[in-house]
HTML snippet that shows the backbone in 3Dmol.js (N, CA, C, O; Angstrom):
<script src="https://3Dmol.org/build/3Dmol-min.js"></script>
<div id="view" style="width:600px;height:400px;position:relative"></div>
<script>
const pdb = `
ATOM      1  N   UNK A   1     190.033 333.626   5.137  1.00  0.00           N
ATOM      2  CA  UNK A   1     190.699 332.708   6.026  1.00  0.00           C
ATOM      3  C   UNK A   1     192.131 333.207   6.250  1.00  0.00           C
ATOM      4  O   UNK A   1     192.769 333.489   5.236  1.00  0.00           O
ATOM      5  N   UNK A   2     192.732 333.355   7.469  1.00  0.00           N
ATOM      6  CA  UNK A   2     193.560 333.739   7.873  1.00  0.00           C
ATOM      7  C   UNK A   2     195.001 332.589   8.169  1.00  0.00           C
ATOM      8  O   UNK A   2     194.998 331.752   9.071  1.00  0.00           O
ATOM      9  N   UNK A   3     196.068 332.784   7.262  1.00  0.00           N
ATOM     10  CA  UNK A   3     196.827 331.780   7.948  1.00  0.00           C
ATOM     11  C   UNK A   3     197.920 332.119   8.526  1.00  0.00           C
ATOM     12  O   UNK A   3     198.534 333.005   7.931  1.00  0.00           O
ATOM     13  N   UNK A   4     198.605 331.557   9.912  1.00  0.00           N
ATOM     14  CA  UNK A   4     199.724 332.246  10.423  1.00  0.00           C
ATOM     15  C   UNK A   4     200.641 331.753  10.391  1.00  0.00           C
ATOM     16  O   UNK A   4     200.630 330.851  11.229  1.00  0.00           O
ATOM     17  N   UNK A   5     202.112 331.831   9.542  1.00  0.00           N
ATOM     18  CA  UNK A   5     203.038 330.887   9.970  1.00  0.00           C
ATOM     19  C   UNK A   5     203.756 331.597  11.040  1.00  0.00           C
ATOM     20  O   UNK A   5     203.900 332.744  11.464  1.00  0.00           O
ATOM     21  N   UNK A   6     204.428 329.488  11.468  1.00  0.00           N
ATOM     22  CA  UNK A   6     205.338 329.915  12.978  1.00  0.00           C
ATOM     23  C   UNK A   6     206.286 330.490  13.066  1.00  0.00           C
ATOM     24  O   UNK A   6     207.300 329.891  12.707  1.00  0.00           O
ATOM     25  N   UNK A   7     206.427 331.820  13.543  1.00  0.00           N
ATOM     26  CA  UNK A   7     207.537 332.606  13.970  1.00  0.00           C
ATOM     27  C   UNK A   7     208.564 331.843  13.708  1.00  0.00           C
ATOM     28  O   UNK A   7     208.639 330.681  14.107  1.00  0.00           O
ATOM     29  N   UNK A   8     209.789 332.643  12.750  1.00  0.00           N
ATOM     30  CA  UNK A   8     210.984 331.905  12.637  1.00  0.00           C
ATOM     31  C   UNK A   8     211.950 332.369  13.316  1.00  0.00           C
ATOM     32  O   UNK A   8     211.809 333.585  13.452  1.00  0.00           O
ATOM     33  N   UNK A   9     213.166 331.847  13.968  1.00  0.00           N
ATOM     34  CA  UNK A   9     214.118 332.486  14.382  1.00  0.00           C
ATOM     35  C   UNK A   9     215.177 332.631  13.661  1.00  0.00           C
ATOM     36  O   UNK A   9     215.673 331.899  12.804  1.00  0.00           O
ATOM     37  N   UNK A  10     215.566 333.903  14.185  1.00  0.00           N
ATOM     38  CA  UNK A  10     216.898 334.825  13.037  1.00  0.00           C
ATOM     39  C   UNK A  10     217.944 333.974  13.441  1.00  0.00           C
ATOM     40  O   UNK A  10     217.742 333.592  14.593  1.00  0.00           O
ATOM     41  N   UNK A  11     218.970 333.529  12.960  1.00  0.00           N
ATOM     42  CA  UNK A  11     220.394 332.891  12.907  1.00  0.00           C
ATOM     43  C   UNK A  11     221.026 333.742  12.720  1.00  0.00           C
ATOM     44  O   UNK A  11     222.204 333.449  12.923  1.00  0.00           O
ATOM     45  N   UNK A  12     220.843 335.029  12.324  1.00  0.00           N
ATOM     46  CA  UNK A  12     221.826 336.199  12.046  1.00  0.00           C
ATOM     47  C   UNK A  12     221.954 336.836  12.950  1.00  0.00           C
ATOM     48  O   UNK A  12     222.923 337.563  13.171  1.00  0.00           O
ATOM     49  N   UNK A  13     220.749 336.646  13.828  1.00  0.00           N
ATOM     50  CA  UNK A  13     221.226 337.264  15.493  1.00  0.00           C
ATOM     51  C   UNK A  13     221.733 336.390  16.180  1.00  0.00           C
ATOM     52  O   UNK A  13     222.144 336.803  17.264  1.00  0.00           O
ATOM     53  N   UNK A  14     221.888 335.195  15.958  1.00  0.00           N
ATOM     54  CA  UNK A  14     222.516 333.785  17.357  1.00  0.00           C
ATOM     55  C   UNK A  14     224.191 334.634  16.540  1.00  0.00           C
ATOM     56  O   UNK A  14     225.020 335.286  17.174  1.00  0.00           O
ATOM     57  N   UNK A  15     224.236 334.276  14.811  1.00  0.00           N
ATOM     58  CA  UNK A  15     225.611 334.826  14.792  1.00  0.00           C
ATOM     59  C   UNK A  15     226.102 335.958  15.292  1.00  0.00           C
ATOM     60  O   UNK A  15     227.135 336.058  15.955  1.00  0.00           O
ATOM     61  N   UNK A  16     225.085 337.149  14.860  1.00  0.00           N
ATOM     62  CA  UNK A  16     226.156 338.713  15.166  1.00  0.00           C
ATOM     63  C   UNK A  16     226.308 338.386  17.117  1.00  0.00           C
ATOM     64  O   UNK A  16     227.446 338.472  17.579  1.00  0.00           O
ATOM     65  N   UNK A  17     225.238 338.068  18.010  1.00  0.00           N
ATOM     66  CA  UNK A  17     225.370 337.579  19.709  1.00  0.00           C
ATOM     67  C   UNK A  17     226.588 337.062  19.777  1.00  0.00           C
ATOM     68  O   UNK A  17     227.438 337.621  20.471  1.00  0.00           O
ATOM     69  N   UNK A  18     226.931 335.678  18.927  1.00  0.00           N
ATOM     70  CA  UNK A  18     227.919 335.131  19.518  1.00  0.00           C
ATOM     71  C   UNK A  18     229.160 335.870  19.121  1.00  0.00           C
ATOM     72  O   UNK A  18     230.011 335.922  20.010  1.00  0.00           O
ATOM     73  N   UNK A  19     229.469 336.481  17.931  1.00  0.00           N
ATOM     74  CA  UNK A  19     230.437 337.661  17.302  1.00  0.00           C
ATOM     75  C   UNK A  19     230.580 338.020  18.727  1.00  0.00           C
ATOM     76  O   UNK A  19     231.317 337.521  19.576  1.00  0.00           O
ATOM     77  N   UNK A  20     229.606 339.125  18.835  1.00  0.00           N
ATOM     78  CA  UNK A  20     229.988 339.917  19.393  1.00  0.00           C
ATOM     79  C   UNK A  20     229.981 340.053  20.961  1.00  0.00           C
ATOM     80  O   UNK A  20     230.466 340.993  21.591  1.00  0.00           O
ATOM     81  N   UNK A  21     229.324 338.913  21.498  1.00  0.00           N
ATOM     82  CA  UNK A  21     230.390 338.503  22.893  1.00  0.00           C
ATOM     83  C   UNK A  21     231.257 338.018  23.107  1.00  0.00           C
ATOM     84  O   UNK A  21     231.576 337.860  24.285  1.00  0.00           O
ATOM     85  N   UNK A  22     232.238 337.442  21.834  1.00  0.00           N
ATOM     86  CA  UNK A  22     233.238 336.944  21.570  1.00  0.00           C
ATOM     87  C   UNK A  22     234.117 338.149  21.473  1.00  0.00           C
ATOM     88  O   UNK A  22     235.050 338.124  22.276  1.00  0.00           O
ATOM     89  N   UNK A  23     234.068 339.039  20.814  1.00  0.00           N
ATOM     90  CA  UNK A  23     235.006 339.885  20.868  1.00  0.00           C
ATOM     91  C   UNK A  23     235.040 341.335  21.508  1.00  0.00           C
ATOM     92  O   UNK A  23     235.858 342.238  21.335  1.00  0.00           O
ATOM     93  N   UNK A  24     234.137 341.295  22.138  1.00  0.00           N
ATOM     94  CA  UNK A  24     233.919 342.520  23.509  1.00  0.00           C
ATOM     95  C   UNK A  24     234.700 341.251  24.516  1.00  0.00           C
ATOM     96  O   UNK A  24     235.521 341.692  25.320  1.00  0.00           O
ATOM     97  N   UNK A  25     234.574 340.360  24.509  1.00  0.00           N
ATOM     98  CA  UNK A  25     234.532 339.256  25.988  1.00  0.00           C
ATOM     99  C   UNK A  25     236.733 339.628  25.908  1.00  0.00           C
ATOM    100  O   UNK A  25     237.546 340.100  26.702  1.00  0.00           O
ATOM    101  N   UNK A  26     236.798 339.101  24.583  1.00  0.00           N
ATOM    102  CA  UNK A  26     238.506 339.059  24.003  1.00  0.00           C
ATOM    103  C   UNK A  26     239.241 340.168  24.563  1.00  0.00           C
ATOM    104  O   UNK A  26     240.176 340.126  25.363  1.00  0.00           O
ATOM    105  N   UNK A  27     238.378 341.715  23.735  1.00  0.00           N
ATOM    106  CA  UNK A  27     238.806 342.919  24.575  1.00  0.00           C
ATOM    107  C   UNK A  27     238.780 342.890  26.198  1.00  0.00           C
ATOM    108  O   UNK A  27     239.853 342.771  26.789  1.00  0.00           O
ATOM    109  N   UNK A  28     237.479 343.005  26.977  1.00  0.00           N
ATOM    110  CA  UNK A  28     238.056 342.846  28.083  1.00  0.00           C
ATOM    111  C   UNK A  28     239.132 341.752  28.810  1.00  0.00           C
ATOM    112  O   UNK A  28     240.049 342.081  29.563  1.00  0.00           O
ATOM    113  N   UNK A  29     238.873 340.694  28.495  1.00  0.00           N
ATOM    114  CA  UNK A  29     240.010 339.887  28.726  1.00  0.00           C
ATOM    115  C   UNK A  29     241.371 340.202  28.868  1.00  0.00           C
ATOM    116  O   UNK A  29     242.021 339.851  29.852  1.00  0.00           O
ATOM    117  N   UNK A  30     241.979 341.053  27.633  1.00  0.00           N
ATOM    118  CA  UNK A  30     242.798 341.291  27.790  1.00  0.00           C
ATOM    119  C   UNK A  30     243.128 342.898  28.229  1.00  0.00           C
ATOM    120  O   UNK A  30     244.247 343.403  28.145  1.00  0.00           O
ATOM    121  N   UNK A  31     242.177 343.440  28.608  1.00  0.00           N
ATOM    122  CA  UNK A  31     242.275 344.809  29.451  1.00  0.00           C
ATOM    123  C   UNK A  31     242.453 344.099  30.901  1.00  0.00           C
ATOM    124  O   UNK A  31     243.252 344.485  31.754  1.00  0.00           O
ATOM    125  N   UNK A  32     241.805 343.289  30.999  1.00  0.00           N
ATOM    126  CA  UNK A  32     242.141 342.945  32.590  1.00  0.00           C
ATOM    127  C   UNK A  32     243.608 341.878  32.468  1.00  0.00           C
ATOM    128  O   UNK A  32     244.201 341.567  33.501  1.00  0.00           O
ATOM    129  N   UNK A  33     243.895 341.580  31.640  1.00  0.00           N
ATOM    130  CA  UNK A  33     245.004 340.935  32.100  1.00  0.00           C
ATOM    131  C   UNK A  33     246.331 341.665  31.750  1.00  0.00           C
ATOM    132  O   UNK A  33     247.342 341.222  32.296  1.00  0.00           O
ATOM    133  N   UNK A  34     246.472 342.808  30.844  1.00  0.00           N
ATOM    134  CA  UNK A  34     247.260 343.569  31.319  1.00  0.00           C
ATOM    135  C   UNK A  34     247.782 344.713  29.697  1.00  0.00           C
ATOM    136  O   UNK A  34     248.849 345.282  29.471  1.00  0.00           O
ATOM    137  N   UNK A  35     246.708 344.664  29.009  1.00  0.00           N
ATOM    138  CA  UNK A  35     247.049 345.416  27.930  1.00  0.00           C
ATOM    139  C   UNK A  35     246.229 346.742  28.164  1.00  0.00           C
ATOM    140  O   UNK A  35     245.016 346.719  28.375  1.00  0.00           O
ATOM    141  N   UNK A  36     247.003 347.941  28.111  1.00  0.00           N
ATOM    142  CA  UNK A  36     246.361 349.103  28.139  1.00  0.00           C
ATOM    143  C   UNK A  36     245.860 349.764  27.238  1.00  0.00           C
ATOM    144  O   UNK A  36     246.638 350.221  26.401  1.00  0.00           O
ATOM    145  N   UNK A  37     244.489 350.025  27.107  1.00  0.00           N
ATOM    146  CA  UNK A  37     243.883 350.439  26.322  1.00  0.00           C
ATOM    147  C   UNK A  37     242.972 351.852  27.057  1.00  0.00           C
ATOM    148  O   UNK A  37     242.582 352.116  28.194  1.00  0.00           O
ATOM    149  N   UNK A  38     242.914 352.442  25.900  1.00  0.00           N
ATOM    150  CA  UNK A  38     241.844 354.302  26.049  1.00  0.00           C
ATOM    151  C   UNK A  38     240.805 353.582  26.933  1.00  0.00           C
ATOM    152  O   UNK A  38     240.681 352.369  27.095  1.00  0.00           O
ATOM    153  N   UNK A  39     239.958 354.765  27.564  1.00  0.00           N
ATOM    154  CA  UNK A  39     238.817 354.370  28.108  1.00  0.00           C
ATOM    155  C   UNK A  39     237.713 353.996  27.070  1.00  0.00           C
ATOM    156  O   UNK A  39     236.912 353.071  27.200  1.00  0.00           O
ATOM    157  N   UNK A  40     237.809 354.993  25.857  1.00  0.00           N
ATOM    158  CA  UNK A  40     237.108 354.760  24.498  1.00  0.00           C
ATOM    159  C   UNK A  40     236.685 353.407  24.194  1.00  0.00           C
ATOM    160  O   UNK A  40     235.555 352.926  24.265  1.00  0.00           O
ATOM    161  N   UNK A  41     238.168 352.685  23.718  1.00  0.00           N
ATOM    162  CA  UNK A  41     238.144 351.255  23.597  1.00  0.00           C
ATOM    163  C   UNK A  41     237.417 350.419  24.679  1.00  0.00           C
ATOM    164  O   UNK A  41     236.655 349.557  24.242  1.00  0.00           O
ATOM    165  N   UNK A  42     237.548 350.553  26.193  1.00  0.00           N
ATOM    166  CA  UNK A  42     236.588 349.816  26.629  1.00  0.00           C
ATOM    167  C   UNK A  42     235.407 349.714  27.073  1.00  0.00           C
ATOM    168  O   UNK A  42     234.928 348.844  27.800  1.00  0.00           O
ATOM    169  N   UNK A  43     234.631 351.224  26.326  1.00  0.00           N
ATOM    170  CA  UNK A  43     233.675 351.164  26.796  1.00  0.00           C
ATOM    171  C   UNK A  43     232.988 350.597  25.212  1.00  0.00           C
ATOM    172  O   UNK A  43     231.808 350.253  25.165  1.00  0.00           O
ATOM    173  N   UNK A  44     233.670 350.567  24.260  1.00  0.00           N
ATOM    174  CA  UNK A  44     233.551 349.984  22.806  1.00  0.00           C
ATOM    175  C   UNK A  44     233.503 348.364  23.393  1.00  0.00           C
ATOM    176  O   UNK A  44     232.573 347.728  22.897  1.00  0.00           O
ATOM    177  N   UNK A  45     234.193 347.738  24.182  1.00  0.00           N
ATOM    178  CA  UNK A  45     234.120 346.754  24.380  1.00  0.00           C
ATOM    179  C   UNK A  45     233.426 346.210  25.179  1.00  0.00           C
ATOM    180  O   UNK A  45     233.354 344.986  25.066  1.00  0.00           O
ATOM    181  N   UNK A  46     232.859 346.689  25.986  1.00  0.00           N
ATOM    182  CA  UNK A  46     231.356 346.326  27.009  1.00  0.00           C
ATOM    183  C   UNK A  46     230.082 347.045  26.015  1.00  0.00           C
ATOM    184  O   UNK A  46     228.939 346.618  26.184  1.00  0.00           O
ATOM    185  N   UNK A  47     230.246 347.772  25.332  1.00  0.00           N
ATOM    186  CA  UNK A  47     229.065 347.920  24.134  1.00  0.00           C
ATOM    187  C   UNK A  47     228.758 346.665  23.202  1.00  0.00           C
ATOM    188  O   UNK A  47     227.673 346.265  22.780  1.00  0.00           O
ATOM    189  N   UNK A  48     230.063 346.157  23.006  1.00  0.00           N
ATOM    190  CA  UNK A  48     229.957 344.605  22.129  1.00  0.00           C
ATOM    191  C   UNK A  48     229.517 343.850  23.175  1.00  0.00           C
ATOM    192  O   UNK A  48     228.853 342.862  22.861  1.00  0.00           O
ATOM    193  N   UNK A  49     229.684 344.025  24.193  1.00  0.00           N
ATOM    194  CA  UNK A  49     228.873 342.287  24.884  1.00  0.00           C
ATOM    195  C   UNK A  49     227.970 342.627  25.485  1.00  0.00           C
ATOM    196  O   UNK A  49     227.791 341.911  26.471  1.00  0.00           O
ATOM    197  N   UNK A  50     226.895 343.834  25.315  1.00  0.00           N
ATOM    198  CA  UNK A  50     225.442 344.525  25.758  1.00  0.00           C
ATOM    199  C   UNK A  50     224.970 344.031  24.688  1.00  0.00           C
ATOM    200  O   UNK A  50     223.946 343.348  24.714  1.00  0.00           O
ATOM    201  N   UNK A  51     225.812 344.360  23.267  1.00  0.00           N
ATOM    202  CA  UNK A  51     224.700 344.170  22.165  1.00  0.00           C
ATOM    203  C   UNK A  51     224.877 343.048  21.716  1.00  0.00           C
ATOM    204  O   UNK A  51     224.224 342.819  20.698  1.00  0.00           O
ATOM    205  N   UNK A  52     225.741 341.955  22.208  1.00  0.00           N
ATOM    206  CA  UNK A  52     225.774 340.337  21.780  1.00  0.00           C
ATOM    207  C   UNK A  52     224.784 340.073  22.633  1.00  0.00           C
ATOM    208  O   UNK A  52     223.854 339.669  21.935  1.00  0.00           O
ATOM    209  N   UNK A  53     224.412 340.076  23.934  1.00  0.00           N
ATOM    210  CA  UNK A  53     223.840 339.898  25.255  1.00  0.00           C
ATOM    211  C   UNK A  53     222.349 339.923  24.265  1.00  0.00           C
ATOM    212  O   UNK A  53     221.821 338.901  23.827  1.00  0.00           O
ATOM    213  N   UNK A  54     221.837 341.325  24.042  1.00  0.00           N
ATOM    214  CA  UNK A  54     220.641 341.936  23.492  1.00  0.00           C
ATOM    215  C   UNK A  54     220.469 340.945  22.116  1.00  0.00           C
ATOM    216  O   UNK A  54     219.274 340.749  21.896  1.00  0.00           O
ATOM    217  N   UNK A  55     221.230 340.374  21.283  1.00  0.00           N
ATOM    218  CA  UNK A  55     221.028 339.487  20.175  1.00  0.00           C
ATOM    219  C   UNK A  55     220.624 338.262  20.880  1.00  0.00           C
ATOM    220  O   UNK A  55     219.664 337.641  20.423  1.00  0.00           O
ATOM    221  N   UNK A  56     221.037 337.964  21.600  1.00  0.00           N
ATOM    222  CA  UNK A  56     221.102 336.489  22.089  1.00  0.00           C
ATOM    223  C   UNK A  56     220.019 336.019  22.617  1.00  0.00           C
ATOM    224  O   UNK A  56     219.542 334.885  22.606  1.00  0.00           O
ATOM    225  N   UNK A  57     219.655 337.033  23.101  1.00  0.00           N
ATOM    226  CA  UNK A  57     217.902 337.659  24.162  1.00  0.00           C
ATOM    227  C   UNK A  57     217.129 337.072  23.155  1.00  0.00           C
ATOM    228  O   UNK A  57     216.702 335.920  23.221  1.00  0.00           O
ATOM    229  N   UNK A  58     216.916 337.953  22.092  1.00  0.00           N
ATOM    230  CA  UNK A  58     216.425 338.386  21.015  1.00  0.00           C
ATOM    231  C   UNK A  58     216.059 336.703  20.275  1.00  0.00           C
ATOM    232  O   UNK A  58     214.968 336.140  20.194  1.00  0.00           O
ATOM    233  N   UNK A  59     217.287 336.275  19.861  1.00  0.00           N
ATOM    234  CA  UNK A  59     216.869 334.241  19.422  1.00  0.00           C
ATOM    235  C   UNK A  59     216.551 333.964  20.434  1.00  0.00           C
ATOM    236  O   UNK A  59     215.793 333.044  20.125  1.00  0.00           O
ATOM    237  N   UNK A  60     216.484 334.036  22.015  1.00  0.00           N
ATOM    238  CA  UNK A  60     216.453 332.248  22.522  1.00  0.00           C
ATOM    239  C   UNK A  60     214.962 332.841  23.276  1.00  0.00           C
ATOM    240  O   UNK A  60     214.222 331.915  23.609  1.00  0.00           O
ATOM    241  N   UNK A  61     214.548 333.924  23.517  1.00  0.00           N
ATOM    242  CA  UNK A  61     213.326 334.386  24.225  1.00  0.00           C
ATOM    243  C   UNK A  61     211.806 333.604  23.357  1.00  0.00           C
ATOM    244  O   UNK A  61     211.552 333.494  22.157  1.00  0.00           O
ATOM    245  N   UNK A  62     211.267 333.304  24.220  1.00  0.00           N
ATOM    246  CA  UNK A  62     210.030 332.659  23.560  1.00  0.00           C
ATOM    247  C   UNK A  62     209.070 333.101  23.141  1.00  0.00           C
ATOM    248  O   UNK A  62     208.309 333.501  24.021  1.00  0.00           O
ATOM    249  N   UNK A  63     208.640 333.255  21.884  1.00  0.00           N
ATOM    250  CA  UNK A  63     207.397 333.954  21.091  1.00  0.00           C
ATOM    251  C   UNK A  63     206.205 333.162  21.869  1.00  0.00           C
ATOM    252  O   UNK A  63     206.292 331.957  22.110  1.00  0.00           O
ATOM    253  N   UNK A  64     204.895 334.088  22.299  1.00  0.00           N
ATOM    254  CA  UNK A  64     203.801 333.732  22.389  1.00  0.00           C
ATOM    255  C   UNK A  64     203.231 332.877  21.330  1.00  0.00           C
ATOM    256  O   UNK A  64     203.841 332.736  20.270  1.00  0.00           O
ATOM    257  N   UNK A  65     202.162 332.328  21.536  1.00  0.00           N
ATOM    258  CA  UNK A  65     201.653 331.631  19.898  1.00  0.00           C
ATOM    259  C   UNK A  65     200.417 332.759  20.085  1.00  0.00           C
ATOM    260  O   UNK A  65     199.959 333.303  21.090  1.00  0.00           O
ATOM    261  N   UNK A  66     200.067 332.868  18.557  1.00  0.00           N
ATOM    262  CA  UNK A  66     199.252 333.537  18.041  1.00  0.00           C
ATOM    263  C   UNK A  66     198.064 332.658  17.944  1.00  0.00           C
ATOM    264  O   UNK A  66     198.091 331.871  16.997  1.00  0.00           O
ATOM    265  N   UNK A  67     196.622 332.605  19.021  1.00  0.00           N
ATOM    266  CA  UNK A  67     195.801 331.849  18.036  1.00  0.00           C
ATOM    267  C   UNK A  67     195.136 332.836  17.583  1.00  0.00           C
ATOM    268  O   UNK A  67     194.294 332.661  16.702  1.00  0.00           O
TER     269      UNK A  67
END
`;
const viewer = $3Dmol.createViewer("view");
viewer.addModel(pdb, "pdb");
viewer.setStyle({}, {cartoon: {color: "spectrum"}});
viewer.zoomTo();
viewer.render();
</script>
C-alpha cells in the first residue's frame, strides 16, 4: 500500500524570494536614483531579483495532486 503525503511548501524559499527582491530591488533603487555603482554591481543586482523572482515562483506555483 502506497501512501502519499501532501507536498509541503518550502518557507525557506518565500524567505531567501523575499531577501532577495528586497535587496536587488534596494540596489537598483538606488542606482536609479543617483548612486554610482560598477556595471558588476548591477548586474549582481538584477541577478538578486531573477533569483528572488525564481524562489517566489518556486512557493506560490501549484503542485499537481498525485493520485
Amino acid at each position: 500500500m502506497r501512501m502519499s503525503a501532501a507536498p509541503q511548501k518550502s518557507y525557506f524559499n518565500l524567505i531567501l524570494g523575499i531577501a532577495f527582491l528586497g535587496y536587488g530591488g534596494y540596489r537598483l533603487f538606488t542606482f536609479i536614483t543617483g548612486a554610482e555603482y560598477t556595471t558588476f554591481r548591477i548586474i549582481i543586482a538584477l541577478g538578486f531579483i531573477i533569483l528572488g523572482a525564481f524562489d517566489l515562483y518556486k512557493f506560490f506555483k501549484n503542485h499537481p495532486e498525485e493520485q
